[in-house]
C-alpha positions in Angstrom: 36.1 35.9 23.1 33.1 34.2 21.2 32.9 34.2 17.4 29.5 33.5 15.3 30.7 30.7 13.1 27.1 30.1 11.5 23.8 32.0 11.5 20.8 31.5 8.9 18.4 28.9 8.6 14.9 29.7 8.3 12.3 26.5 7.3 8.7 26.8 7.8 6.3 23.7 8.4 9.3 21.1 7.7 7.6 18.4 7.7 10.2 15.1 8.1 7.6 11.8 6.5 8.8 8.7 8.4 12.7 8.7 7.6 14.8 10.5 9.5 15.6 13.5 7.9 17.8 16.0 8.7 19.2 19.4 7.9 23.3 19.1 7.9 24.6 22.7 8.8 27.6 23.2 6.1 30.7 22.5 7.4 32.9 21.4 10.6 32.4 23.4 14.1 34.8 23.3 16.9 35.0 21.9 20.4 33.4 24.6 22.3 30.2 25.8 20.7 27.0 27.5 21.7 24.0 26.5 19.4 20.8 28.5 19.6 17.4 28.1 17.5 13.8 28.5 18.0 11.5 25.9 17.5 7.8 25.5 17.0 5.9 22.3 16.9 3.0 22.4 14.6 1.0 19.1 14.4 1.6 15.8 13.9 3.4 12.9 16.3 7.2 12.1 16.0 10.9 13.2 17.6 12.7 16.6 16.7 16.3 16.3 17.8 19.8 18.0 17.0 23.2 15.8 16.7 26.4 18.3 17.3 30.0 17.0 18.1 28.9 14.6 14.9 32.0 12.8 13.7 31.8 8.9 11.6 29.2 7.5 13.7 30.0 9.3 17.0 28.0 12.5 18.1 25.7 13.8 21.0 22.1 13.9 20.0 19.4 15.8 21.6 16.2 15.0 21.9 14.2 17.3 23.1 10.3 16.7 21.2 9.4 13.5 21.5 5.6 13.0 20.9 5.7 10.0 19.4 4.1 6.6 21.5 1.6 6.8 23.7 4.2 6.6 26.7 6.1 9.6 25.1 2.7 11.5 25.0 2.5 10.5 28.7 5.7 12.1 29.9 7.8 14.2 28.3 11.2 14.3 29.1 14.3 15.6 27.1 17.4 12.6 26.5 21.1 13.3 26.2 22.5 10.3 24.1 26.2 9.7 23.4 26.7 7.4 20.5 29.5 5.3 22.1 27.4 2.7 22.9 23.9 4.7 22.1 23.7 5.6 25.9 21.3 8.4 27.3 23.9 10.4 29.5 21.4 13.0 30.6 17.8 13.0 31.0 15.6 16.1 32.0 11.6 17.1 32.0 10.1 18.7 28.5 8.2 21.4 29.4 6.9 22.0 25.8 2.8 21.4 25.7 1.2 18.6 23.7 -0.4 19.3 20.3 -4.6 18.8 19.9 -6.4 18.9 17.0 -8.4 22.1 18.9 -4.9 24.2 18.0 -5.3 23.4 14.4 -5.4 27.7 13.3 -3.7 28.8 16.3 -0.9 31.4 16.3 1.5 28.9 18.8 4.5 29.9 20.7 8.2 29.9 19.6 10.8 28.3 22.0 14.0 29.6 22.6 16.5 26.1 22.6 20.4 26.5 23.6 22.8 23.8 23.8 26.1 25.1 25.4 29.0 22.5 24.8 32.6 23.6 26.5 35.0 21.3 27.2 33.8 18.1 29.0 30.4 19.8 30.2 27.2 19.9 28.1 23.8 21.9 28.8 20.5 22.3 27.5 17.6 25.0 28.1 14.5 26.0 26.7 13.6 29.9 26.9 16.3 30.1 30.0 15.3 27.0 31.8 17.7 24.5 32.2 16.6 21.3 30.8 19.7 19.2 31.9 23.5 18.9 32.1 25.9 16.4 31.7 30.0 16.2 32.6 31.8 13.6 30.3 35.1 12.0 32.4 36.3 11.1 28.6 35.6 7.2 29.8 32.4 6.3 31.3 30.6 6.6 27.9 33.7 6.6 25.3 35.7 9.1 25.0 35.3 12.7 24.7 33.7 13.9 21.3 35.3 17.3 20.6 34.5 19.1 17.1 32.5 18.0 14.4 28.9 18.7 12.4 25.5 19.7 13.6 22.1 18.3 12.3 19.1 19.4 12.7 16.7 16.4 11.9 13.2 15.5 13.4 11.1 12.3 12.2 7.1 10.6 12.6 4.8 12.9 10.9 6.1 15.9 13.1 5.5 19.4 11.3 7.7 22.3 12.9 9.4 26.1 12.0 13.0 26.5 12.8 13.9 29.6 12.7 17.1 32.2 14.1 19.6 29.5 13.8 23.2 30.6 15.6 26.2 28.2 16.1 29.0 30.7 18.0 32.6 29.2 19.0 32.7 30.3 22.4 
């Protein structure tokens, strides 16, 4: 049985400056979560990412806007990264479109984002497409983060809405 644990957050046009800001959900979550959001890029270049399983200076983080350089501008692609070590554990293609200028006034779209962590497995998708996956054997890349905080955080000159926030302890 699955029980919401959080649900709120609503920030329009956060715009992050060059630190790496972030938006530390209140309190601890367990092991086994499902986090869901939407997300809408609104100009500017830089990274939007969540941490989860965040504990001392070990956590997951999610990566999955990165419009920063021009090589990230070239190819998108999503990164895994456990912080044992700072290793990307799980790479997968960002279908999310580039920002022009030209879309400056532009109603743009919301994306659906869900990162499903049970156990040793983690997933990622954007509106039902799954982005990538990763099994952790507890020793390749540290050992097995369980519990711990989520942050939302993004940085560069990236503008974006978050909105529909839902951690659930599945």
């Amino acid at each position: 049985m699955s029980k919401v644990v959080y649900e709120g957050l609503e920030l329009r046009t956060y715009t992050a400056g060059e630190d790496h800001e972030g938006i530390c959900l209140p309190g601890v979550f367990p092991a086994d979560i499902k986090i869901e959001w939407e997300f809408k890029p609104i100009k500017g270049e830089g990274c939007a990412a969540v941490s989860f399983a965040r504990k001392e200076e070990r956590a997951f983080h999610l990566v999955y806007y990165r419009r920063g350089s021009e090589e990230d501008r070239a190819f998108h692609v999503c990164s895994l990264i456990k912080d044992e070590g700072n290793r990307v554990v799980s790479v997968g293609a960002d279908p999310l479109p580039d920002l022009y200028p030209e879309d400056s006034g532009k109603e743009l779209s919301w994306y659906r984002m869900t990162i499903l962590k049970k156990g040793r497995d983690v997933a990622f998708w954007i509106n039902d497409l799954e982005i990538l996956s990763f099994h952790d054997d507890g020793m390749t890349y540290g050992e097995m983060l369980t519990g711990g905080n989520v942050v939302i955080r993004q940085d560069g000159d990236l503008a974006a809405e978050y909105r529909n926030l839902k951690v659930t302890w599945i």
